[in-house]
Structure formats: structure tokens, C-alpha cells
C-alpha positions as CSV (number, residue, x, y, z in Angstrom):
1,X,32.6,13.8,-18.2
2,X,33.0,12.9,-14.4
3,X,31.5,9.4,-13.2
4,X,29.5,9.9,-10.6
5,X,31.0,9.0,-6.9
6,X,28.1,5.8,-5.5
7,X,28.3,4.8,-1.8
8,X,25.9,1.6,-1.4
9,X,25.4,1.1,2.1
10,X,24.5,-2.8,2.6
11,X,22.9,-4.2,5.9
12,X,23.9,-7.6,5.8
13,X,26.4,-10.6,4.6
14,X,26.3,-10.7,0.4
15,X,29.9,-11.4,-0.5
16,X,30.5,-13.6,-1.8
17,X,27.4,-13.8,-3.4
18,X,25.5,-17.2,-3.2
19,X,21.7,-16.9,-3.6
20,X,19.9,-14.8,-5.8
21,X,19.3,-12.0,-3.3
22,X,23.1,-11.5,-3.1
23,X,23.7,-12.1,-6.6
24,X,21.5,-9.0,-7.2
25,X,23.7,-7.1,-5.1
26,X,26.5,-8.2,-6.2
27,X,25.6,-8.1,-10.0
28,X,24.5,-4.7,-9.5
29,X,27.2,-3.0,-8.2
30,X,29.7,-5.4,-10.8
31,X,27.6,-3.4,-13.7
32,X,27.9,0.0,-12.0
33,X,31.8,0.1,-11.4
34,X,31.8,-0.1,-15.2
35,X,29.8,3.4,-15.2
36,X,30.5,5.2,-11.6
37,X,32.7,5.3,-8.9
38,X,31.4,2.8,-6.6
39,X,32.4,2.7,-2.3
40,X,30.3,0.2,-0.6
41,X,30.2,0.3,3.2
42,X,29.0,-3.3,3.8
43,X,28.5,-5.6,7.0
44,X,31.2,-6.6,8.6
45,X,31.0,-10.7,7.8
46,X,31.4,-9.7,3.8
47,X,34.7,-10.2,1.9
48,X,36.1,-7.3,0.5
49,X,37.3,-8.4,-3.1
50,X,33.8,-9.9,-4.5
51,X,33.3,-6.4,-6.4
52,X,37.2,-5.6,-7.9
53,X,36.1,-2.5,-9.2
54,X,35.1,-1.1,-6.6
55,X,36.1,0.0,-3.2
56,X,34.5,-2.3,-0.2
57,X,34.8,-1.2,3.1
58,X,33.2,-4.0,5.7
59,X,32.6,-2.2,9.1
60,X,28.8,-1.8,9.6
61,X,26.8,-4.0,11.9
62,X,24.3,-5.9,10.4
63,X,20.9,-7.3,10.8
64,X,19.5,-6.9,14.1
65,X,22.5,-4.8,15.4
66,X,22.0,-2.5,12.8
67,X,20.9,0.5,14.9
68,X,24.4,0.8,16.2
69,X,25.6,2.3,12.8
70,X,24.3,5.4,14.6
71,X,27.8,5.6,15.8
72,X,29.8,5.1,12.3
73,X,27.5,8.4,11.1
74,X,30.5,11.0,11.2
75,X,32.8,8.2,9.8
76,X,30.4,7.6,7.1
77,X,29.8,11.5,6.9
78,X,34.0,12.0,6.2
79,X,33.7,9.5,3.6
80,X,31.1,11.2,2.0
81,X,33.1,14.4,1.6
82,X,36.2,12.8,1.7
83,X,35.4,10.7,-1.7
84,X,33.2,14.0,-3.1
85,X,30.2,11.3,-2.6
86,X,27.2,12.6,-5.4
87,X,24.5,9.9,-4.3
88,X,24.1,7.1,-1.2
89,X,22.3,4.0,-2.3
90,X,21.1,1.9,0.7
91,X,20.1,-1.7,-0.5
92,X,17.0,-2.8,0.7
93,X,14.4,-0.2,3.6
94,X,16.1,-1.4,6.6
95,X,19.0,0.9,6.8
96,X,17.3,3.8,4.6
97,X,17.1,5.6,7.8
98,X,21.2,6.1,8.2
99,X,21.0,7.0,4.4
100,X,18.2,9.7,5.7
101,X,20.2,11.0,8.2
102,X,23.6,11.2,6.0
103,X,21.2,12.8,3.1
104,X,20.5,15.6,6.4
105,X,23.8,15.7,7.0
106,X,25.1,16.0,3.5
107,X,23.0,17.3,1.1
108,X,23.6,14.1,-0.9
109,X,20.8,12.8,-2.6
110,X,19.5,9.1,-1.2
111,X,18.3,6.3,-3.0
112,X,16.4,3.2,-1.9
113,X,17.1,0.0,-3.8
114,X,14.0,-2.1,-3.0
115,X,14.3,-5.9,-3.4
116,X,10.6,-6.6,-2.7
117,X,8.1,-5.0,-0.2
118,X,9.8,-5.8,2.8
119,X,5.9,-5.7,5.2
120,X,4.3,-7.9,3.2
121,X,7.4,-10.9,3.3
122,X,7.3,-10.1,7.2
123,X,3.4,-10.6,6.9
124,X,4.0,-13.7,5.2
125,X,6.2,-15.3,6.7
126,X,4.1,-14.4,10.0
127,X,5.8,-12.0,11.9
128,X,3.9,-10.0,14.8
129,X,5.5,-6.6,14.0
130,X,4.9,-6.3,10.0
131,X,2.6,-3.6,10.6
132,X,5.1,-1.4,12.2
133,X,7.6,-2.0,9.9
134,X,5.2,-1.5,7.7
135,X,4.7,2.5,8.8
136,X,8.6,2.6,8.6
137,X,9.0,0.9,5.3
138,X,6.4,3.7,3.7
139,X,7.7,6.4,5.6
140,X,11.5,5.9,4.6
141,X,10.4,6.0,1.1
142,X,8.6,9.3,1.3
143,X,11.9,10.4,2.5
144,X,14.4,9.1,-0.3
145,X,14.9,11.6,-3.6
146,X,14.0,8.1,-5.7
147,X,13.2,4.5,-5.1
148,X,13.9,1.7,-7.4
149,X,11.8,-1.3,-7.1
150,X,12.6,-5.1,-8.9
151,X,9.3,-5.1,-10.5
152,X,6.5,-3.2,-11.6
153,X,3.8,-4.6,-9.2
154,X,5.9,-3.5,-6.4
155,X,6.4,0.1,-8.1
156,X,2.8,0.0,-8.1
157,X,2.2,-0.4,-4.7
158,X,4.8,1.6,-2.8
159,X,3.0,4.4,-5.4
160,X,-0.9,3.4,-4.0
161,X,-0.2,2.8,-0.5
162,X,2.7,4.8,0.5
163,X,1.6,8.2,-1.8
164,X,5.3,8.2,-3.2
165,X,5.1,10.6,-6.7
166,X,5.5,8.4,-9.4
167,X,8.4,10.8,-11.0
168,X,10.6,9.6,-7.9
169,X,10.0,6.0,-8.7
170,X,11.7,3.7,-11.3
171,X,11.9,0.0,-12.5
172,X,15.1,-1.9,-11.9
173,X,14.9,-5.3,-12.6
174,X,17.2,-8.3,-11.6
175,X,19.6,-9.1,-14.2
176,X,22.4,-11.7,-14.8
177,X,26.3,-10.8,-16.1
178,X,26.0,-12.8,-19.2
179,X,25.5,-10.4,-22.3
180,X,24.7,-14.0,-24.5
181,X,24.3,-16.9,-22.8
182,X,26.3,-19.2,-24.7
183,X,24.7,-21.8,-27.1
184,X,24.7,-25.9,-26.2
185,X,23.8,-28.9,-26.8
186,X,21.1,-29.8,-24.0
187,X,21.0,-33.3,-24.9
188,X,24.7,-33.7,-23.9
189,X,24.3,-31.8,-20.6
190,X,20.8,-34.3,-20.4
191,X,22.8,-37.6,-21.0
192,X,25.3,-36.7,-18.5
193,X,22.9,-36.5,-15.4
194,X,20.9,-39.8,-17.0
195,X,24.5,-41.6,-16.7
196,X,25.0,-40.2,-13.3
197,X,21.9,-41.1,-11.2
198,X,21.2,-44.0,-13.0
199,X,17.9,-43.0,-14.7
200,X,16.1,-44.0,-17.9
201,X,16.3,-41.8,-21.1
202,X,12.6,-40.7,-20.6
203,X,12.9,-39.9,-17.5
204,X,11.3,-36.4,-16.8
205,X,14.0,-33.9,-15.0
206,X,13.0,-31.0,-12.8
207,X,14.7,-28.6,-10.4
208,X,13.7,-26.3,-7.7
209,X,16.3,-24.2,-6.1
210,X,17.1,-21.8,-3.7
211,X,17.8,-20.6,0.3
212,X,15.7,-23.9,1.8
213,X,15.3,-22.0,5.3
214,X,13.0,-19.3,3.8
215,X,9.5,-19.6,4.9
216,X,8.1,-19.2,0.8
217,X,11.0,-22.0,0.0
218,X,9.7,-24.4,2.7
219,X,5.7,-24.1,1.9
220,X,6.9,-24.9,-2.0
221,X,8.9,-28.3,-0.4
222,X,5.8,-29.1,1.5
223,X,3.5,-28.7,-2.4
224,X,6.2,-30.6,-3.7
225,X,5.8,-33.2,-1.4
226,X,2.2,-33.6,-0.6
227,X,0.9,-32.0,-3.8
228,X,3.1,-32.7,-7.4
229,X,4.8,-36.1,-6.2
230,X,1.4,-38.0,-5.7
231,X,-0.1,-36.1,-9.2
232,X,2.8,-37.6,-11.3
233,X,2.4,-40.6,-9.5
234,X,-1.3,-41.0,-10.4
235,X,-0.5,-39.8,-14.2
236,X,1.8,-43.0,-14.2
237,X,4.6,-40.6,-15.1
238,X,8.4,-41.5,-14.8
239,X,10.4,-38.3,-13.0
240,X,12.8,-36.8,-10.9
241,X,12.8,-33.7,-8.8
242,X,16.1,-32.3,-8.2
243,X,16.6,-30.2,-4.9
244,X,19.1,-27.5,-4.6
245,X,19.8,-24.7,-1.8
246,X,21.2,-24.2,1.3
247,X,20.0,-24.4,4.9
248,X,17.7,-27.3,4.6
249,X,16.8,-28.9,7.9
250,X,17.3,-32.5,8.9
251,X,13.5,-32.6,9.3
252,X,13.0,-31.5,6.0
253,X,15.9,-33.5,4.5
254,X,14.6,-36.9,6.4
255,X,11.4,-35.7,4.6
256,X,12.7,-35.7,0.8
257,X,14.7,-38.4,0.8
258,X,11.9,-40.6,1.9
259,X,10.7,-39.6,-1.6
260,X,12.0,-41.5,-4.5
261,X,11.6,-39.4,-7.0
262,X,13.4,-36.5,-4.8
263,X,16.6,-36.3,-5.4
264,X,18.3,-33.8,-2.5
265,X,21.6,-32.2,-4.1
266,X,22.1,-29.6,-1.3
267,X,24.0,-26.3,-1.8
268,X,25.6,-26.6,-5.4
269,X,28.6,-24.6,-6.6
270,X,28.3,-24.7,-9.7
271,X,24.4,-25.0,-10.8
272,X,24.8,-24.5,-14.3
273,X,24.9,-28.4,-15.4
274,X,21.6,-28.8,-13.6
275,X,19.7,-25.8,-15.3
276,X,21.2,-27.0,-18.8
277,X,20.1,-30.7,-18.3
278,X,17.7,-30.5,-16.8
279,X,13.4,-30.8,-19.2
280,X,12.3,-27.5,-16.7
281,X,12.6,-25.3,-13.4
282,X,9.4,-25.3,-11.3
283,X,8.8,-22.7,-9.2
284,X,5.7,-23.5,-7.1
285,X,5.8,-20.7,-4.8
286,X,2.4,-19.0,-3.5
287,X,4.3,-16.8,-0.9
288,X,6.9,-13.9,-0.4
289,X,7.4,-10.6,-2.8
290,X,9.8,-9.3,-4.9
291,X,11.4,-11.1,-8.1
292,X,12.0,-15.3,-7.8
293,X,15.8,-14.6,-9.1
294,X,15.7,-18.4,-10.0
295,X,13.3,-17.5,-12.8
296,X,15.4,-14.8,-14.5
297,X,18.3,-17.5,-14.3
298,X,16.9,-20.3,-15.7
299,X,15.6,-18.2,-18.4
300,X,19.1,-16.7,-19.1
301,X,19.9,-20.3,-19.9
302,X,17.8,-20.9,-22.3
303,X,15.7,-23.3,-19.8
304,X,11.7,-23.6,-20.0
305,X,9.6,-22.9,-16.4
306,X,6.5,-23.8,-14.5
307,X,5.4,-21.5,-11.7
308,X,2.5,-20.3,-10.0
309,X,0.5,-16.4,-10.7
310,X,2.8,-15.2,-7.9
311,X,6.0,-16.5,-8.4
312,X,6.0,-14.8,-11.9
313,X,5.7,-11.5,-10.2
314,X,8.3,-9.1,-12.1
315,X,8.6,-11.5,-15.1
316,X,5.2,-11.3,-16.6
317,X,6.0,-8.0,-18.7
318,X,8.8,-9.1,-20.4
319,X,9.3,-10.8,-23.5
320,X,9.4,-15.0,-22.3
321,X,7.5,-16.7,-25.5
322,X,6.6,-20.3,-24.9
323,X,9.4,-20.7,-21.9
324,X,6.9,-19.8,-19.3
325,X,4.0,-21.7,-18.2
326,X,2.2,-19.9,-15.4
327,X,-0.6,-21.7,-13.1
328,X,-2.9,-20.2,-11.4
329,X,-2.3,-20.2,-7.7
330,X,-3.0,-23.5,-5.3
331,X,-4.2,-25.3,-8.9
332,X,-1.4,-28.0,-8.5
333,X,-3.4,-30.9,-10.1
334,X,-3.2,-28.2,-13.3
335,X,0.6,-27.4,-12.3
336,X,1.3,-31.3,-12.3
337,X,-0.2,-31.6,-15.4
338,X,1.8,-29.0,-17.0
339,X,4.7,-30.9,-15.7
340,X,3.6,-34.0,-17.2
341,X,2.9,-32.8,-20.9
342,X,6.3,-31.1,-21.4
343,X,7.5,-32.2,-24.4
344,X,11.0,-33.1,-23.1
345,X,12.4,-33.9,-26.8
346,X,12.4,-30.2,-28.3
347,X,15.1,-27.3,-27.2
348,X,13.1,-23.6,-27.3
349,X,15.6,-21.0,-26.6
350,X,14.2,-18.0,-24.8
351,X,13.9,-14.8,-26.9
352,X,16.5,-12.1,-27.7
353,X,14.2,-9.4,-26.3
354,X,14.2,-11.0,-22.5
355,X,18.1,-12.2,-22.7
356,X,18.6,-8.0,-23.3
357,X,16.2,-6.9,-20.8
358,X,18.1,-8.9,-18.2
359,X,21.3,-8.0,-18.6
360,X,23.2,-6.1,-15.8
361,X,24.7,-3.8,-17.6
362,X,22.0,-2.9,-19.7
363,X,19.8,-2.5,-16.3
364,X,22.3,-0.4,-14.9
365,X,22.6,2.2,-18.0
366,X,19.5,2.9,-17.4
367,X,19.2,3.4,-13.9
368,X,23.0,5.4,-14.4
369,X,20.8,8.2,-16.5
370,X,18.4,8.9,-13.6
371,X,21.0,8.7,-10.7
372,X,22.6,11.1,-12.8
373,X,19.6,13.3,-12.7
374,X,19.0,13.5,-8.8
């Protein structure tokens, strides 16, 4: 049987992938290569050798000068029928309309891989024209043969608000590359960040991580701050809050360090020492849609959770068992308590049933069956 031909049109800079918003790019199309032929036609600031099965081609112009990809259309048309192209995939609304007008142009099928409802992050994060690009964002839909969407609240909506038919809609979640996370010894990984910042053995050990410029990000430093460090601090509790990502101000970072318990990491290459040593990932996040990738991957490594209602949007129908602990939103005196009573001395490991559901290539063979039906 003959793979399908996929070109994934992608708007902006994701390889190499760093935060979870690249990573499900790039852990996407990883997964598909294994099932179709992929071409990507990607921005032009992305490395070309991130994906190795597949064929990356970085010549679009991103972001704001994105409208200019009017004049690669006939380039990206002679792809299409050079390569015998059977569907375009844009990642993300903002350039469905080129993957609208090469659909026209075509006959190809187009697909929209949704991350999150793109309005309501622009409401959020307080921009003047969310509206519009609210009217866009439905109406681009409307126009794609099938949408995927990261989780089912966001399914949901485009299907209330935007009218899309619910047969041209699907579930695609974010997913990791490891088929079994591999077992360990938390203790060790534990011990080894005691020894290395000096702390006591009972010392409670948290981390929050992920792109520190993001509006949703910044409002969590500012709970953090004002809201969990005094309500430890009160409960008489001994802690540390590791903080990782990129793009943190000096404002911010003059901010943190003047906390004690804070402990500012930065960007880290390699995070997995933190999420295995660490007692739990917090996630006190009120704003923004879509999936909080840093969920799914502390999860995948076997590592327990705090978060708010909203940041466990897409995770709250699959299988977690005791790993997740979700507070109500703005209730941080609960959400500091749940940080105090974690029992620190016990290793759950996260069930079978969500390690399966988030696995790439187990997403992808699903989404592979109804790409194959357009």
C-alpha cells in the first residue's frame, strides 16, 4: 500500500525543538515519517535536519510577515504536484489560509492542526484584535476538510461556536517519543540535587517550567511569588521551588532570586534529572488554552502534579490515578496545602493506560487512519 505524501506547512521557528509547543511539532511529524511521506515547508530561521525522516524545506516567512507566502503559492503549488502531494497540514490557524488557497488550487484536501484556540490566548493575554482574529480563526476552520484539536474541550468549542460538523473534527493529543519511560530509582536522582544545592534530606522539591516570557507563565511566577511562597512559609514548611524556561526578564529574575526558597535554573538542556528528582511539578496556571505540555511530560516520567482546573485542560480524560492533584482555580491557600501534605517518601508510577495514550506514535496511527480517509 502507498504512504500517503504529507506537506506540513509551519509558520514559525520549531527546529530544533525546545519548548513544549515545538516539541509537539516536532514529535508529531518524528511519528508520522514512520507512517507517510512527510515534506515540511517551514520558516525560514528552522534547521533542516531536526526531522531525519523527512524532507524540510525552510523558505516561508514567518510570524508577522507571514502574508508574503502569497508569493511562494505557485512554488508551493509545483511541490504539491511535483511530490504527488495527497493532503496539506498547516500547524496551528494562522497560515490555514495559504493551505485554503493551495486546497483551491489543488484539489488536495487541507487539514488544520490546532494547538489551542488561538482568540481566546490573544484575549488573554490582552490583545485589542482577538475578536477579529477571532472571525478568522472560525472561518478558516469551516474551510479545512478536518481539524484536529489537542484536547477535547477545545474540539468542543470550535464545534459550538464556529458550527464546524463534528464528523470533520478529531482528537489529537500531545504525546512524547518514549514508548516506556524507563524505570529508576527516584531517590538517587533525589540525593543528587540534595548534594548539589546544599539542602536538607526533608526538604520538599518542586518545579515549574516553561517559555518564562508567555503572559500565562508570568501571571503563575507572580502566584508563586505572592501566593505559594508566603503559604508554605506560614505552614512552617521546609522547600524549594525550582525555576526553569527561557526568556525570563531581569525584572522577573531580580524578583525570584530575592526569594530564598526560589531557586532560578534558567533554560535547562537536559530537564530530565529535575523531573526525576524532584517530590512534584506544579502547574499554577489560570490563563491561556490548549494542552500545558509540561503536564504530559512530567507524567511520562513517572512524576506526581499539582495544578489548577485550567491547567489540566486536555488531561482530565485520561487515565492519571493518584498523580494528579487538581485545585480549583485562584484557591492557592488549598493549592499550598496540597503542596505541603505530599508525602515525599513514596514513588507512585503513573498508569499504563496514560503512558499509551501519550505516545506519539500511537497518536499518530490514529490520526494516520482518518488523513487517510479525506
Amino acid at each position: 500500500m502507498k504512504k500517503p505524501v504529507v506537506l506540513g506547512l509551519v509558520s514559525y521557528t520549531v527546529f530544533p525543538a525546545r519548548v513544549g509547543g515545538q516539541q509537539c511539532v516536532e514529535g508529531f511529524y518524528r511519528a508520522l515519517a514512520q507512517q507517510a511521506t512527510v515534506i515540511l515547508a517551514v520558516a525560514k530561521k528552522n534547521e533542516t535536519d531536526s526531522v531525519p525522516q523527512a524532507r524540510v524545506l525552510n523558505f516561508l516567512f514567518d510570524h508577522w510577515r507571514g502574508p508574503l507566502n502569497l508569493f511562494f503559492l505557485f512554488r508551493l503549488i509545483k511541490l504539491i504536484r511535483r511530490n504527488q502531494v495527497d493532503i496539506i497540514i498547516t500547524e496551528h490557524s494562522y497560515f490555514g489560509w495559504l493551505g485554503w488557497l493551495l486546497q483551491l488550487s489543488t484539489g488536495k484536501p487541507f487539514v488544520i492542526r490546532s494547538h489551542n484556540i488561538e482568540a481566546l490566548r490573544f484575549r488573554d493575554i490582552q490583545r485589542w484584535w482577538w475578536r477579529l482574529y477571532a472571525w478568522y480563526e472560525g472561518w478558516i476552520h469551516r474551510k479545512a476538510r478536518c481539524s484536529y484539536f489537542i484536547t477535547a474541550e477545545d474540539r468542543d468549542y470550535a464545534i459550538t461556536h464556529w458550527s464546524l460538523s463534528p464528523d470533520r473534527c478529531a482528537l489529537l493529543r500531545y504525546g512524547t517519543l518514549e514508548t516506556h519511560p524507563p524505570a529508576y530509582q527516584r531517590s538517587q536522582y533525589r540525593s543528587h540535587l540534595l548534594k548539589i544545592y546544599g539542602l536538607a534530606p526533608h526538604t520538599r522539591l518542586f518545579l515549574f517550567n516553561g517559555s518564562l516570557n508567555y503572559s500565562p507563565n508570568t501571571d503563575a511566577l507572580r502566584v508563586i511569588v505572592h501566593e505559594l511562597v508566603p503559604g508554605l512559609r506560614k505552614q512552617g514548611v521546609l522547600f524549594r521551588i525550582f525555576i526553569a524556561g527561557s526568556d525570563l526578564s531581569p525584572a522577573w529574575e531580580q524578583v525570584l532570586k530575592e526569594q530564598p526558597e526560589i531557586i532560578v535554573l534558567g533554560w535547562v538542556d537536559d530537564l530530565i534529572p529535575y523531573l526525576r528528582g524532584i517530590d512534584c511539578t506544579i502547574n499554577p496556571v489560570t490563563l491561556g488554552g490548549g494542552i500545558k505540555t509540561k503536564l504530559v511530560e512530567a507524567l511520562c516520567q513517572h512524576q506526581r502534579v499539582i495544578t489548577t482546573a485550567s491547567g489540566a485542560r486536555g488531561v482530565l480524560d485520561t487515565n492519571t490515578g493518584s498523580m494528579l492533584t487538581i485545585i480549583p482555580d485562584y484557591q492557592w491557600h488549598q493549592f499550598a496545602y496540597a503542596m505541603q501534605q505530599l508525602d515525599i517518601y513514596t514513588q507512585p508510577q503513573t498508569p499504563a493506560a496514560f503512558l499509551e495514550a501519550s505516545n506519539w506514535t500511537n497518536i499518530v496511527q490514529k490520526a494516520h487512519v482518518s488523513l487517510s480517509a479525506l
